[in-house]
C-alpha positions in Angstrom: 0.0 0.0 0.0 0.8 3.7 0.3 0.7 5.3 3.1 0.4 9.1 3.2 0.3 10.8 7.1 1.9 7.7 8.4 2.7 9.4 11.7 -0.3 10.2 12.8 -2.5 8.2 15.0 -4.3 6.7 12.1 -1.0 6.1 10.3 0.3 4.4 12.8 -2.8 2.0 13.4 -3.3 1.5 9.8 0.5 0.6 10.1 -0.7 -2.0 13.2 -3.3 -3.5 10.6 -0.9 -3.9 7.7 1.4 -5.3 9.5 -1.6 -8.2 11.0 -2.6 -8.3 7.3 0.9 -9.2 6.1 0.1 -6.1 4.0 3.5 -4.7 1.6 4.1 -0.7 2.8 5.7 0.6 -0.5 5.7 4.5 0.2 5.6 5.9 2.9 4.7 10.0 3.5 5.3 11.7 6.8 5.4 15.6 7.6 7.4 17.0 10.3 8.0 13.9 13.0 11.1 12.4 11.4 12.2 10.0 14.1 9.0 8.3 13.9 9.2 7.7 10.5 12.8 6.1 10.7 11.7 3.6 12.9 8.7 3.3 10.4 11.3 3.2 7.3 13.7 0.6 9.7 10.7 -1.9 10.3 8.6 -1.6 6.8 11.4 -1.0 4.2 9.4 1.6 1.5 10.9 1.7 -1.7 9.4 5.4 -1.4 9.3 7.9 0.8 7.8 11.4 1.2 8.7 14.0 3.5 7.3 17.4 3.9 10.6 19.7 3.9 13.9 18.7 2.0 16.2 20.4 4.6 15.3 17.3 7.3 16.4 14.8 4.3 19.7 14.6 6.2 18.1 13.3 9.2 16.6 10.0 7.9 18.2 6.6 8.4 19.9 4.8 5.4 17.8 2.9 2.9 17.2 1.6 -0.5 14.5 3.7 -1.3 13.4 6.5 -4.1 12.7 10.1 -1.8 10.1 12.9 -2.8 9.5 16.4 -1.2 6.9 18.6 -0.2 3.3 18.8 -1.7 4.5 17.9 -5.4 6.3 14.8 -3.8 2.8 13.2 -2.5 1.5 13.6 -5.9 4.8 12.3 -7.6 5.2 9.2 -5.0 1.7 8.3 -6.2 1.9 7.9 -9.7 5.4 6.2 -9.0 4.1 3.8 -6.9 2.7 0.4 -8.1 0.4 -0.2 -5.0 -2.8 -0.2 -5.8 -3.9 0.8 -2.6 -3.6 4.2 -0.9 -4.5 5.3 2.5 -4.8 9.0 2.2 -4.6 10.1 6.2 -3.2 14.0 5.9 -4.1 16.4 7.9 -6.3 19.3 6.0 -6.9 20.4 2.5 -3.5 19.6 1.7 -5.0 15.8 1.1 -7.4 16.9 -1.7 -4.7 16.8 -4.4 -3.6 13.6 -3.2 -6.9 12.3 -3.4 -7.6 13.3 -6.4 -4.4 11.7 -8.1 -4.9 8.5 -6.4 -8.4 8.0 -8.2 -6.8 9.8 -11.6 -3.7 6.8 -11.0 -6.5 4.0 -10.8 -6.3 3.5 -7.7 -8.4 2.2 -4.4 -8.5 5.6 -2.0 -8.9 4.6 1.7 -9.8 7.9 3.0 -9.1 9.2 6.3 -8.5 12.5 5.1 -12.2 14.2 5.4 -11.4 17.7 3.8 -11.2 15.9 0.6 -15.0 15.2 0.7 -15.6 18.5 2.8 -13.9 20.7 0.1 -15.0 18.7 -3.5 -17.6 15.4 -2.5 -19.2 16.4 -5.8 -15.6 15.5 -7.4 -15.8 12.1 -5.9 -18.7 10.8 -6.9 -19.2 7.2 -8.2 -15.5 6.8 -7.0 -13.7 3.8 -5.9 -13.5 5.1 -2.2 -13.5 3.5 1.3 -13.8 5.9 4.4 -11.9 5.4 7.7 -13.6 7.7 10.0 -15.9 5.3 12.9 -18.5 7.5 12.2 -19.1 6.9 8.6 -17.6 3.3 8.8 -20.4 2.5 11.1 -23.3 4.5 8.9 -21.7 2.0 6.4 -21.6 -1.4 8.4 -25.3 -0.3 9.1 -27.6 0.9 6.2 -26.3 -1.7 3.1 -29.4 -4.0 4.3 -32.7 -2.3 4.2 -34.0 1.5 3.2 -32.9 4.0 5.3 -34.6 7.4 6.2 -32.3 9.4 8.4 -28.4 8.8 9.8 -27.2 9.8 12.8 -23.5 10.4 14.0 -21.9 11.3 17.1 -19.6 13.7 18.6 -17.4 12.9 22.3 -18.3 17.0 22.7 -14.5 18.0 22.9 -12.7 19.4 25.5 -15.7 22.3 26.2 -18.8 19.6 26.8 -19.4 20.3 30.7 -16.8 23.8 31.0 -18.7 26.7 32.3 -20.3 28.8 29.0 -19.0 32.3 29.7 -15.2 30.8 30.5 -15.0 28.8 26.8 -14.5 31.8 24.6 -11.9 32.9 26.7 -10.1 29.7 27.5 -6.3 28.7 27.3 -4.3 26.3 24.6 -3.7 24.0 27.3 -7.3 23.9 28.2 -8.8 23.4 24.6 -6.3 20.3 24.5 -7.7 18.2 26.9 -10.3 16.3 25.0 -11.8 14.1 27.8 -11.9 10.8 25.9 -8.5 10.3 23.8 -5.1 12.4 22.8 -5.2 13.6 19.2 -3.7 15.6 17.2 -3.8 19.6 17.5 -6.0 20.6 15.0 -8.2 17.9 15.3 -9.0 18.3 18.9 -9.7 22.0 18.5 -12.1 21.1 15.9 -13.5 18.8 18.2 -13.8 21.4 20.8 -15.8 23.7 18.7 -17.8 21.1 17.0 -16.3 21.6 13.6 -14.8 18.1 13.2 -18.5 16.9 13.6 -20.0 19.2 10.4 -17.2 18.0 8.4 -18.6 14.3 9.5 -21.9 15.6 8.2 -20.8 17.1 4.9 -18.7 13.6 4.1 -21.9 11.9 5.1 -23.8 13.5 2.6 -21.9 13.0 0.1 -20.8 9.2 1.1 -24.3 8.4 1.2 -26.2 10.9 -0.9 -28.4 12.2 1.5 -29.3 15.2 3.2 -31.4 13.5 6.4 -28.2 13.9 8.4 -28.0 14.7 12.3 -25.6 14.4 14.8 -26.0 14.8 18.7 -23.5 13.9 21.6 -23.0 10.5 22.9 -19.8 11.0 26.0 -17.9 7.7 26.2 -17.3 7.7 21.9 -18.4 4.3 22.0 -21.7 4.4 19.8 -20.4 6.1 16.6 -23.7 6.1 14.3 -27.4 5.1 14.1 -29.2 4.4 11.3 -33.0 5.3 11.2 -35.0 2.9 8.8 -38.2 3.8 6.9 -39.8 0.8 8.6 -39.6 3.2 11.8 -36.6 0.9 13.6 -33.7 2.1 14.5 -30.2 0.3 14.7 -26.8 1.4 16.5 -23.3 0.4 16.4 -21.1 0.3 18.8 -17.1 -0.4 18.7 -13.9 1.0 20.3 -12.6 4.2 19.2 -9.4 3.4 18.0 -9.6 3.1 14.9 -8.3 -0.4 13.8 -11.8 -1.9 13.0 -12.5 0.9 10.0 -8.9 0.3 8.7 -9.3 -3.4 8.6 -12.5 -3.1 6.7 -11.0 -0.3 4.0 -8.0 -2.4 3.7 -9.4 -6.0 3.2 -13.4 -6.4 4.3 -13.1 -9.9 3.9 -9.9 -10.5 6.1 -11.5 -7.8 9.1 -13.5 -9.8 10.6 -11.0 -12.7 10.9 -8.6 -10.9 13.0 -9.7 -9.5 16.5 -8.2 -6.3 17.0 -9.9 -5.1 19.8 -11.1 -6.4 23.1 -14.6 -7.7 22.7 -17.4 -4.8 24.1 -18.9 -6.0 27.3 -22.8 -4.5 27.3 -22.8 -4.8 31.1 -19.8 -2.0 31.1 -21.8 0.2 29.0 -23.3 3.9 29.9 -24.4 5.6 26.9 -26.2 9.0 27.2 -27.3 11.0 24.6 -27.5 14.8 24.6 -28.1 17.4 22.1 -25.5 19.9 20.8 -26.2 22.8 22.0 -25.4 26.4 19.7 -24.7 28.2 22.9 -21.8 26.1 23.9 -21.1 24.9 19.8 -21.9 28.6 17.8 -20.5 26.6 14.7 -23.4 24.0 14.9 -25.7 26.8 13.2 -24.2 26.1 10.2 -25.2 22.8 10.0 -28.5 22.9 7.5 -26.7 25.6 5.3 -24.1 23.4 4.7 -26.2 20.3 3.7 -28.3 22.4 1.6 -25.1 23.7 -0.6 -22.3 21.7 0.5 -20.3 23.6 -1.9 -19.7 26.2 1.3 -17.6 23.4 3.2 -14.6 25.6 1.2 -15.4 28.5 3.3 -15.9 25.8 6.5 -12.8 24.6 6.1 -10.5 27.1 4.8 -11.6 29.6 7.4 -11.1 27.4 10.6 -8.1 26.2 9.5 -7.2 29.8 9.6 -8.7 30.4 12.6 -7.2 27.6 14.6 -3.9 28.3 13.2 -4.4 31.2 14.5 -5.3 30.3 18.1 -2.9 27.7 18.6 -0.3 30.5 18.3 -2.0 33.0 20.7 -2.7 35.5 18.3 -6.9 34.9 19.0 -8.4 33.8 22.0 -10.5 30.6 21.5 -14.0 32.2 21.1 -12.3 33.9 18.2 -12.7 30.6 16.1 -16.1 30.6 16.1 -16.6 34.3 15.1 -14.3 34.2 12.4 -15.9 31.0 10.7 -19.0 32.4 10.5 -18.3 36.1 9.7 -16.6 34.6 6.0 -19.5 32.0 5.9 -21.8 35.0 5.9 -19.4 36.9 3.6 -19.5 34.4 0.9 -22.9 33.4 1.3 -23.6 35.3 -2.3 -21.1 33.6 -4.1 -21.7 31.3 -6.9 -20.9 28.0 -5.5 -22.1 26.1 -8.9 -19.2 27.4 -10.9 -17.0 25.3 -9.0 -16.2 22.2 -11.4 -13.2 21.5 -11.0 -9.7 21.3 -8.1 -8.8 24.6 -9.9 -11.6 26.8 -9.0 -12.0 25.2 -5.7 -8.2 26.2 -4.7 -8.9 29.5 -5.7 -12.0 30.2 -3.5 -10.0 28.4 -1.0 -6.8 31.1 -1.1 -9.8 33.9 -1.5 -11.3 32.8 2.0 -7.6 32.3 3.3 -6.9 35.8 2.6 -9.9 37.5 3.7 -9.2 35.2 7.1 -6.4 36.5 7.9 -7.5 40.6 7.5 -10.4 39.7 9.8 -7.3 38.0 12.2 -5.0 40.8 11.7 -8.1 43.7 12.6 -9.5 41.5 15.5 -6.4 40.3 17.5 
């Protein structure tokens, strides 16, 4: 396979999985964290690797493999690659291009990376796609037997589910880090903390599944991921560990997954589930939620402006509350433009530098 983001938490589960499956890793992509990725280069031996920045080429171990750089790199180390297998799991819209090439290349996209369908799902359709997110891996496991009339995903809540309302816009770094259930990465836990992460869920749902009966509310221990509503009027759940390894298994080999235990088995007498609503006082983001189903084209603005705005945050120039505000100021500020002339990744990267731009003169008037 080929593993792009492959030291990240799902790189290095899918990694676990590949390595149960007796799967061959021939490329390998990484960003920043290159000491990781030696000891994944020392026990996989790629024949490709990717890394974000040339000057850290020094500081990788020996090996008898081909090296790429930087975004043009992931894109290169595709169509060099023979796998027919890659497991897109980037961080951002910086995955979209890699997407895209790994479906122009012929090739089966695993995808962990949900901007891709966030910023383009309307370039994906009919594609030969497999998502590893628990949310939309359970939607999956659930709806391919009967008619469905609504899905429902969950969110943990984030770091800001039970905190005080008036102290959250004002909170610290170290504060908005603490997701109660898990560690994470950065961005990710931010998003989870504003309740972005879960309309991104949404928007991949949609476009995974074609529908716009879509909901999400808050279920605390992350151990029921989705719910399927049936038009017979039932109503099924699944439940599973959060860690990840069940979705891989099924995106890379559904028929092998359920041979190969790689989680403890869920004992129903240990269970508490509770299900809450998400609340726009404590999630301001969550308003956007039936704009974006009803012209998913906006999830460029979504994304573009929070990544912006956490950025931001994460380096102290906006206090947390800031996030919110900014998001929905350039929502409202594009809301007139003409998402149906977007057809293509060239358009959609230039509405995408247009809302970056316009992010960061709100930023720099509103520190």
């Amino acid at each position: 396979m080929i593993l792009l983001g492959s030291t990240g938490s799902i790189g290095t589960n899918t990694l676990e999985v590949a390595k149960a499956f007796d799967y061959t890793i021939e490329s390998l992509c990484a960003g920043k964290n290159i000491a990781l990725l030696n000891q994944q280069i020392h026990t996989f031996k790629p024949k490709n690797v990717c890394i974000a920045d040339k000057a850290d080429s020094h500081k990788l171990i020996a090996g008898n493999y081909k090296l790429f750089f930087g975004e043009s790199g992931i894109l290169e180390l595709i169509e060099h690659s023979k796998s027919p297998l890659v497991v897109n799991a980037l961080v951002g819209f910086a995955g979209l291009r890699p997407s895209l090439k790994a479906l122009e290349c012929g090739k089966k996209l695993a995808l962990a990376n949900k901007e891709s369908l966030v910023n383009a799902g309307w370039l994906f359709r009919n594609a030969h796609l497999t998502p590893i997110d628990s949310e939309h891996f359970s939607l999956w496991y659930l709806s391919h037997t009967r008619p469905i009339a609504k899905l429902y995903i969950t969110a943990s809540g984030g770091a800001f589910r039970n905190y005080p309302l008036d102290s959250i816009p004002t909170a610290s770094i170290a504060d908005a880090l603490k997701h109660p259930n898990w560690q994470m990465g950065h961005k990710i836990t931010i998003d989870s903390a504003t309740m972005a992460n879960k309309l991104f869920e949404i928007l991949e749902a949609r476009w995974l599944f074609d529908t716009n009966n879509i909901n999400a509310f808050i279920e605390s221990s992350s151990t029921a991921h989705a719910l399927v509503g049936f038009k017979d009027g039932s109503l099924t759940m699944h439940l599973s560990h959060p860690d990840m390894k069940l979705p891989i298994a099924y995106a890379l080999d559904s028929t092998l997954a359920p041979l190969t235990p790689f989680v403890p088995e869920l004992d129903p007498l240990s269970l508490h589930l509770e299900f809450k609503p998400i609340c726009e006082k404590r999630y301001p983001l969550w308003a956007l939620k039936s704009k974006i189903l009803s012209t998913p084209q906006k999830g460029i603005v979504l994304n573009a402006s929070n990544e912006v705005a956490v950025n931001a945050f994460l380096q102290n120039k906006i206090n947390f509350g800031k996030i919110s505000e900014l998001v929905l100021k350039l929502m409202n500020d594009f809301a007139s433009f003409d998402f149906t002339s977007l057809k293509d990744i060239e358009s959609i990267s230039d509405l995408d530098s247009k809302v970056r731009a316009k992010s960061q003169e709100w930023i720099n008037t509103n520190k």
